[in-house]
C-alpha positions as CSV (number, residue, x, y, z in Angstrom):
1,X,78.0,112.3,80.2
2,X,80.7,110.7,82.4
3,X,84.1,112.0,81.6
4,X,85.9,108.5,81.9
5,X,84.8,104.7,81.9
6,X,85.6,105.1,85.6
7,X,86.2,108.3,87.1
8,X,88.6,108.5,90.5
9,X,88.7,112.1,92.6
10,X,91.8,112.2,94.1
11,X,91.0,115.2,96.5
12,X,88.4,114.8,99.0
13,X,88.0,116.4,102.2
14,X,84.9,115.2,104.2
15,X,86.1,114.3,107.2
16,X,86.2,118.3,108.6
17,X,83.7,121.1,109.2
18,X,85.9,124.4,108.0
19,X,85.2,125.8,111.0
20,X,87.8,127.2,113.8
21,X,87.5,124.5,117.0
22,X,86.4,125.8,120.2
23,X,89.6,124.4,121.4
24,X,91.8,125.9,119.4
25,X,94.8,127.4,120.4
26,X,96.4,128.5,116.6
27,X,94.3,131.2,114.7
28,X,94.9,132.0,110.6
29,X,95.2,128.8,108.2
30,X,97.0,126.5,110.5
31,X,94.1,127.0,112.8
32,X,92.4,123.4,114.5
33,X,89.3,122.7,112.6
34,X,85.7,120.9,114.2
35,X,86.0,117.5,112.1
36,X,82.8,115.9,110.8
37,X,81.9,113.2,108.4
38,X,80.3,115.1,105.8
39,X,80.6,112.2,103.2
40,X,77.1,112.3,102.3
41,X,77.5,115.2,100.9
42,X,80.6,114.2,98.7
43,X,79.1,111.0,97.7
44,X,75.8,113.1,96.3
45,X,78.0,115.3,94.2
46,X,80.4,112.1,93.0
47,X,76.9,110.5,91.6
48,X,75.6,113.6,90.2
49,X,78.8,113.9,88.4
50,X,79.7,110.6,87.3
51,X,82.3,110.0,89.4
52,X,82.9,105.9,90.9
53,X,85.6,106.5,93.1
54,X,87.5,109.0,95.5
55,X,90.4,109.2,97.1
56,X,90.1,111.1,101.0
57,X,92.5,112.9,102.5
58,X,93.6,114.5,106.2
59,X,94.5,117.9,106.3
60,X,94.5,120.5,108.6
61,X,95.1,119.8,112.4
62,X,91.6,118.8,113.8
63,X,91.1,116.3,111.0
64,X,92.2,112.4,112.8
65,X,93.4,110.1,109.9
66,X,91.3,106.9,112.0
67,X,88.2,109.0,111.0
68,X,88.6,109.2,107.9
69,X,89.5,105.4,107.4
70,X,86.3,104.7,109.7
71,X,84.4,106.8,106.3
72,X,86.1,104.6,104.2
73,X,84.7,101.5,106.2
74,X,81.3,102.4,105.5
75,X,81.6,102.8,101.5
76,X,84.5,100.1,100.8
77,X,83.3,100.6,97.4
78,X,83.5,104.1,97.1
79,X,86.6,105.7,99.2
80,X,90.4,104.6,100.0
81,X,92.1,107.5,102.8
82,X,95.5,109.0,102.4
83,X,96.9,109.3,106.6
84,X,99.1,112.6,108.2
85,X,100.1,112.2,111.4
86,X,97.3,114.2,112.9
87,X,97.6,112.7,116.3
88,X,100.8,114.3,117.0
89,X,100.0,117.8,114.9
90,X,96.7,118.0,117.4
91,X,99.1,117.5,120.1
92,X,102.2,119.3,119.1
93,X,99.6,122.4,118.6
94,X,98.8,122.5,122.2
95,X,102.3,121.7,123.3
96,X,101.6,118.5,124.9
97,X,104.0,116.8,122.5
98,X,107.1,117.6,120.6
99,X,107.0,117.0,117.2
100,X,109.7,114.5,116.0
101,X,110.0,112.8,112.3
102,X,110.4,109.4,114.6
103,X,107.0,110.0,116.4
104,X,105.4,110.7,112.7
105,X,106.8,107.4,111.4
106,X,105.4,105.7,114.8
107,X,101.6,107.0,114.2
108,X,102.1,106.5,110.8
109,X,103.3,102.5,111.2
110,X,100.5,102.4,113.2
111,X,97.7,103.0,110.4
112,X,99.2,101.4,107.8
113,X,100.4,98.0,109.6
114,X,96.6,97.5,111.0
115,X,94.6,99.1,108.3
116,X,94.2,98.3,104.3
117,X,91.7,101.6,103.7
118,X,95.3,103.7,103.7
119,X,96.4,103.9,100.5
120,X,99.4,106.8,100.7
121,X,100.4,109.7,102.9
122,X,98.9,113.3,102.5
123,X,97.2,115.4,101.7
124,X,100.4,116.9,103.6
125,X,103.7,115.7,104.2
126,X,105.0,114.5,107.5
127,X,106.1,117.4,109.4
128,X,105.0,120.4,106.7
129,X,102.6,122.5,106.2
130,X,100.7,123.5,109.6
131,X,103.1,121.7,111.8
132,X,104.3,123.6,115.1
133,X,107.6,122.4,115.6
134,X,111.4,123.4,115.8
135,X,112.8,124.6,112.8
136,X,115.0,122.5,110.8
137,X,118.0,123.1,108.9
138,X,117.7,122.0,104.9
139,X,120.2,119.1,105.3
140,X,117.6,118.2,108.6
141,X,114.2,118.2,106.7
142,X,116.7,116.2,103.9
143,X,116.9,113.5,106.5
144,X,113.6,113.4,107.0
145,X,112.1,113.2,104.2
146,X,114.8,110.5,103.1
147,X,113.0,109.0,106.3
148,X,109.4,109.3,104.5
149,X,110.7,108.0,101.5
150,X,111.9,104.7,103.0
151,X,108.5,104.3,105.0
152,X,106.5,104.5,101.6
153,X,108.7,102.4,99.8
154,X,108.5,100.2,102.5
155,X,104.5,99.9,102.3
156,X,104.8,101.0,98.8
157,X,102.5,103.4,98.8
158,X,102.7,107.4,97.4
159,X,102.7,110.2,99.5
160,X,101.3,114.0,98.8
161,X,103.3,117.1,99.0
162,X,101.7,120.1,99.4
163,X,104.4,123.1,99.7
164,X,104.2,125.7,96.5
165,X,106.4,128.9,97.3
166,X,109.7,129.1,96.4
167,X,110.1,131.4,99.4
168,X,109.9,128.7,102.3
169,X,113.3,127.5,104.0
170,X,113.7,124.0,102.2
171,X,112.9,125.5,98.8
172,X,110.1,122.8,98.4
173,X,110.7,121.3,94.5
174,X,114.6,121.4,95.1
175,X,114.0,119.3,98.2
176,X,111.7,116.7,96.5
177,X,114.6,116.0,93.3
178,X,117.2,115.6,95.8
179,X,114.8,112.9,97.5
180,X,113.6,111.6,94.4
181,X,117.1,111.7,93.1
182,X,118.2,108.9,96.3
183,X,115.3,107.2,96.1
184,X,114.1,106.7,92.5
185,X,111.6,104.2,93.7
186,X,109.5,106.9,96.1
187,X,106.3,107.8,94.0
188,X,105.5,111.6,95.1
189,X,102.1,113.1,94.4
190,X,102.3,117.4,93.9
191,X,99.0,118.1,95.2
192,X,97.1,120.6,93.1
193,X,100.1,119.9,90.4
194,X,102.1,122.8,92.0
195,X,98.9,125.1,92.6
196,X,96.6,127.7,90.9
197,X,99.0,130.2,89.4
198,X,100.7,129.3,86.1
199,X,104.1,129.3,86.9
200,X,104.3,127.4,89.9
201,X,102.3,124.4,87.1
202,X,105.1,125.4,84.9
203,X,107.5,124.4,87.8
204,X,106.0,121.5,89.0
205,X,105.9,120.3,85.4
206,X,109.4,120.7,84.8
207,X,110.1,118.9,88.2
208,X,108.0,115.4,87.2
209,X,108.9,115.4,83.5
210,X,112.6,114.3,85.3
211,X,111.6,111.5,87.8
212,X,109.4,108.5,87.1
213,X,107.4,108.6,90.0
214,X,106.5,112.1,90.5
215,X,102.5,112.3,90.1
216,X,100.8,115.7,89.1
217,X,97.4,115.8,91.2
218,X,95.6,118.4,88.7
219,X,93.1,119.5,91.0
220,X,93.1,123.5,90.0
221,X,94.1,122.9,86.6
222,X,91.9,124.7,84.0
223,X,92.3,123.1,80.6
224,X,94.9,124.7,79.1
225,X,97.4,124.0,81.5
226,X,97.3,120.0,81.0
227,X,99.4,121.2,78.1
228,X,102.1,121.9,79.6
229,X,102.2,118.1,80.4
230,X,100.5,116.4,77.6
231,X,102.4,118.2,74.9
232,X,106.0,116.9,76.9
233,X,107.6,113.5,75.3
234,X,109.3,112.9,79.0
235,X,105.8,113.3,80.8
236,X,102.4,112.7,79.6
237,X,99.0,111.6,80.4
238,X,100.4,108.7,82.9
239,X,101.8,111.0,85.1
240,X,98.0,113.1,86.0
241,X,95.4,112.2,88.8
242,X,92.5,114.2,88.1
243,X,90.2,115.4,90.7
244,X,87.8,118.3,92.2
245,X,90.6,120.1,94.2
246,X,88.9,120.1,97.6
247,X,85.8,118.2,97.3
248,X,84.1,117.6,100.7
249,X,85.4,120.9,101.6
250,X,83.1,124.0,103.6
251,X,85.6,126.7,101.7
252,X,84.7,129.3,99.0
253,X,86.8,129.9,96.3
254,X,85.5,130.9,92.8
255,X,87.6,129.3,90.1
256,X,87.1,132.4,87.1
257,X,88.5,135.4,87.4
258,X,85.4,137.0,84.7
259,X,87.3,138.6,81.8
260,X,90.8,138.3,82.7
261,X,93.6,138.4,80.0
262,X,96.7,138.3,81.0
263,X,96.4,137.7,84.9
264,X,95.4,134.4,86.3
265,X,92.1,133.6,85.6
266,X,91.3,130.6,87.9
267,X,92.2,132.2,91.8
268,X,92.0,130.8,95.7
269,X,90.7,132.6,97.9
270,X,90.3,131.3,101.7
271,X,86.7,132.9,102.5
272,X,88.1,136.1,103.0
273,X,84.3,137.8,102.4
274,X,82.8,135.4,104.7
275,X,85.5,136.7,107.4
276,X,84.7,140.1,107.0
277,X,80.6,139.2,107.0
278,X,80.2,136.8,109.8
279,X,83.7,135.6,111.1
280,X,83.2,132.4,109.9
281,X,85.6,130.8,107.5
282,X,82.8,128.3,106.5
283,X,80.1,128.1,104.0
284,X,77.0,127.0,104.9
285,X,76.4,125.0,101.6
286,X,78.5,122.4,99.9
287,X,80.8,124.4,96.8
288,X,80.3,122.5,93.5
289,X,84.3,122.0,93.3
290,X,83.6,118.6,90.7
291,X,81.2,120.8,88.5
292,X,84.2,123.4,87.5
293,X,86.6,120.4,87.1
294,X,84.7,117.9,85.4
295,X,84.1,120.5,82.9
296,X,87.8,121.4,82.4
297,X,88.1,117.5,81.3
298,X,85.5,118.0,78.5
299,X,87.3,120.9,77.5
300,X,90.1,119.2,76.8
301,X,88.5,117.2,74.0
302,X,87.3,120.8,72.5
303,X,91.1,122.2,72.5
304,X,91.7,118.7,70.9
305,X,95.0,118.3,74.1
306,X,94.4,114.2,74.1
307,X,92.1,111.4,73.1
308,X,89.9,110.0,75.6
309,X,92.1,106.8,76.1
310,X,94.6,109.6,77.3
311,X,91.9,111.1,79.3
312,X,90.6,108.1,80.9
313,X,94.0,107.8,82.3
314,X,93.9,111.0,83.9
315,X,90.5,110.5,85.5
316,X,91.1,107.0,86.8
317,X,93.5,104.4,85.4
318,X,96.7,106.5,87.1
319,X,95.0,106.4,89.9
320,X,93.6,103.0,90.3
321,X,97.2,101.7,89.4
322,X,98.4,104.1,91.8
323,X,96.6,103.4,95.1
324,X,96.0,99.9,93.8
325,X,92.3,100.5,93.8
326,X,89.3,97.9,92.9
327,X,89.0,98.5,89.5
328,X,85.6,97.0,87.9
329,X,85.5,93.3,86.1
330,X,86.6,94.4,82.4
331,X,87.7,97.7,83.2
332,X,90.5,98.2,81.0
333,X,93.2,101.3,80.6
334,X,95.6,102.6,78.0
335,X,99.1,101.6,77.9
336,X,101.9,101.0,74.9
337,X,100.7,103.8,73.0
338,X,104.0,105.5,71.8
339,X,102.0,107.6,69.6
340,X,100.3,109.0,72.8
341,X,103.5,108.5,75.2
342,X,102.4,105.8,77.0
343,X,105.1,103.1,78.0
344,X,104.1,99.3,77.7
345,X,101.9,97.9,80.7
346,X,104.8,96.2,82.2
347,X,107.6,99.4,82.3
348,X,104.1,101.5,83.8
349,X,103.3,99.1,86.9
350,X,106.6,97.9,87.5
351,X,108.0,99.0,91.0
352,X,111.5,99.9,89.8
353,X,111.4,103.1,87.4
354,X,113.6,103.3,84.7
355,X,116.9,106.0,85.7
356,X,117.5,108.7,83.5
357,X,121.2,109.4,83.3
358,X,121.3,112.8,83.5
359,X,119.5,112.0,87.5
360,X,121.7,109.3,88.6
361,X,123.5,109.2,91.7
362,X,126.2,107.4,91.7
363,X,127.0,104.3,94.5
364,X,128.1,105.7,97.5
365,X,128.1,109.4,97.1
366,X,126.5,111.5,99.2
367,X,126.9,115.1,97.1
368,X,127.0,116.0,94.1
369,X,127.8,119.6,93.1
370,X,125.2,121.6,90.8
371,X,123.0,118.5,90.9
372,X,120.0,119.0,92.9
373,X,122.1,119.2,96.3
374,X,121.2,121.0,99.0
375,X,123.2,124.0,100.1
């Protein structure tokens, strides 16, 4: 049985072969991968499972953005592409470029002023994750992102961020409020809702329940934790995008952790037993990723979390008002339901969010003490 009236994954990666490039220069994560339209093999597992739609997106350097849009050319009525700015990550991996947020912008200006099969930025954010380049200070990668922020609202479209330690330099979540906090109007996706482990969900939770257009992309989520978001009066279903976590992918992770209690029970690993056995960071079979999380959705209606007009939210309506997607003649989706938490149609599609006073930042002022400010 489907687990929505029409079902949207918002994490697909077929446009790579997770594989290191012969011309790489990078090893570990940030390594160039061989790309590879392997949408076939997406599309099989979206029919077996029910699911209409799928949103793609770039990752890793090696991946091109004009690829992935070419995939979406050939199944209009099947994918929409997120775009990175792989063009100059390839190149700024080699050193035969410098990266610069202005050169981002360019290549990014470039796919979404000539191309209607982009539909938001990700899956990583314009000069993070897997990006050679100089270091910036906080208040630098500040001004960039405000820089993002006005390109998105410009084409109004979302864009993915995909940073989950608290250890990096721009302490990732405290970055995004202060962003989010100048620019209400920016709609920010946290891909994988924060991540695997608990507490950074718990985090990312706590981040969205105080901006209006902060998405959680719940691609890792067992059941349980969509309660930290359903159960929350300032967050709720309208703020989910379900989706398979890294369909399309060549990576192994097992998502059970068999008779776990009180550690973490649904775990990423990158291959690391395929390293040690052949070298190869690649399975040689497509990974079931929608299997594990179109089960977690059914699961939701046995822990009794939502109803299914909440669900079919999660699994499609955010997403197709989201991305602006081409939603099937009478397709309908659930709005002013204050018994659910679910504003009126025209307060959830409307472009300007409502403030909430405790966020505000007043006219002119550039820093607020104790509020979200960078140090």
């Amino acid at each position: 049985m489907k687990i929505g009236r029409w079902v949207v994954d918002c994490h697909i990666h077929c446009g790579k072969k997770d594989e290191t490039s012969k011309n790489a220069n990078v090893e570990g994560i940030y390594r160039e991968v061989e790309p590879v339209d392997n949408s076939a093999e997406a599309l099989f597992d979206m029919d077996a499972y029910g699911v209409d739609f799928g949103i793609l997106l770039p990752s890793f350097i090696g991946t091109h953005s004009k690829e992935y849009a070419d995939i979406c050319r050939k199944h209009p009525n099947r994918f929409r592409t997120c775009a990175v700015e792989t063009e100059l990550r390839l190149a700024a991996s080699k050193g035969l470029k410098k990266w610069t947020i202005e050169e981002a912008i360019k290549e990014l200006d470039g796919y979404f002023s000539s191309d209607d099969m982009f539909v938001g930025v990700g899956e990583f954010s314009p000069g993070s994750m897997g990006v050679i380049r100089d270091r910036p200070t906080k208040m630098e990668r500040f001004k960039e992102w405000c820089q993002i922020a006005e390109f998105c609202i410009h084409y109004d479209v979302p864009c993915y961020t995909h940073e989950f330690t608290s250890y990096c330099m721009e302490e990732h979540l405290t970055m995004i409020a202060n962003v989010c906090t100048k620019y209400p109007e920016f709609k920010v996706i946290i891909a994988h809702g924060g991540g695997s482990a608990e507490d950074d969900i718990k985090k990312a939770c706590s981040l969205a329940r105080n901006f209006e257009n902060i998405y959680l992309e719940t691609g890792y989520w067992r059941a349980e934790y969509y309660e930290y978001a359903l159960m929350d009066p300032d967050l709720g279903a309208s703020k989910l995008l379900w989706g398979g976590g890294d369909t399309g992918s060549h990576i192994w992770y097992p998502m059970i952790r068999k008779g776990a209690v009180r550690s973490e029970r649904n775990i990423v690993y990158n291959n690391r037993n395929n390293w040690v056995w052949t070298g190869s960071k690649s399975t040689d079979y497509q990974p079931d990723f929608l299997g594990w999380a179109t089960h977690q959705i059914h699961r939701l209606k046995d822990l009794e979390l939502c109803t299914q007009d909440e669900i079919n939210l999660i699994v499609g309506g955010n997403a197709a008002r989201l991305y602006k997607l081409p939603v099937p003649k009478h397709c309908t989706f659930a709005a002013n339901r204050p018994d659910l938490n679910l504003m009126p149609r025209d307060i959830m599609e409307s472009k300007n969010p409502i403030q909430r006073a405790q966020h505000l930042w007043p006219e002119g002022v550039d820093y607020v003490g104790g509020a979200h400010t960078i140090i």
